[in-house]
C-alpha positions in Angstrom: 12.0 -25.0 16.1 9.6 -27.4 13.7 12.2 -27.3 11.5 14.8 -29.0 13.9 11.7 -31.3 15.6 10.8 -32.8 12.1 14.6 -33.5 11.2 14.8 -35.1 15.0 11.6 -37.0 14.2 12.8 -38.2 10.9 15.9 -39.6 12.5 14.0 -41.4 14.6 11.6 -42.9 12.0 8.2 -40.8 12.7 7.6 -39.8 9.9 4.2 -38.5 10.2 5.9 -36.2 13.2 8.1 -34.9 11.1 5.5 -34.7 8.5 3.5 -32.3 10.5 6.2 -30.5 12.2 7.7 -29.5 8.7 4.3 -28.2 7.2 4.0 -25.8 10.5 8.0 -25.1 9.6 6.8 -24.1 6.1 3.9 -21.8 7.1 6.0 -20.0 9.8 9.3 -19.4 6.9 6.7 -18.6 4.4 5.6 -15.7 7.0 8.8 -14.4 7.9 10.5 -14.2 4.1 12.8 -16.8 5.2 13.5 -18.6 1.6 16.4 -20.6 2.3 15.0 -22.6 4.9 11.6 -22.1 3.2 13.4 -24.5 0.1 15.5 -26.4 2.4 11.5 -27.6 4.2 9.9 -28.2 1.9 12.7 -30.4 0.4 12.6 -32.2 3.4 9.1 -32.6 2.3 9.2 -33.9 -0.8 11.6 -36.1 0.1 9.5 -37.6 2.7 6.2 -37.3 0.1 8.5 -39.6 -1.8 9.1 -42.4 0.0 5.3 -43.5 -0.2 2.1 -43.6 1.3 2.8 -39.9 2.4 1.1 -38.9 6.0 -2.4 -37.3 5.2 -2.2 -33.0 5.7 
C-alpha cells in the first residue's frame, strides 16, 4: 500500500509524500522478509535522495 502511495505521489511531484510513504514501505518489507520489493523501495529511494535537497526523515 505505501509502496503504491509513494510511486502515485511521485507521479504527481510530492516528493516529500512519497518520501515518507516509501520509508514506512521499507520498514513494513523489512518485517515481512519481502526482499524484492525491499530493493525495489529503497531504489525508489535513492533515486529520490538523488535528485537533491532530499525530504528530512
Amino acid at each position: 500500500m505505501h509502496h503504491t502511495a509513494a510511486q502515485l505521489e511521485l507521479k504527481r511531484g510530492h516528493r516529500f509524500a512519497a518520501y515518507e510513504n516509501l520509508i514506512k514501505a521499507i520498514d513494513l518489507f523489512e518485517r515481512l522478509g519481502m526482499r524484492r520489493e525491499l530493493a525495489e523501495a529503497r531504489g525508489e529511494l535513492r533515486r529520490i535522495e538523488e535528485m537533491g535537497e532530499a525530504p528530512a526523515a
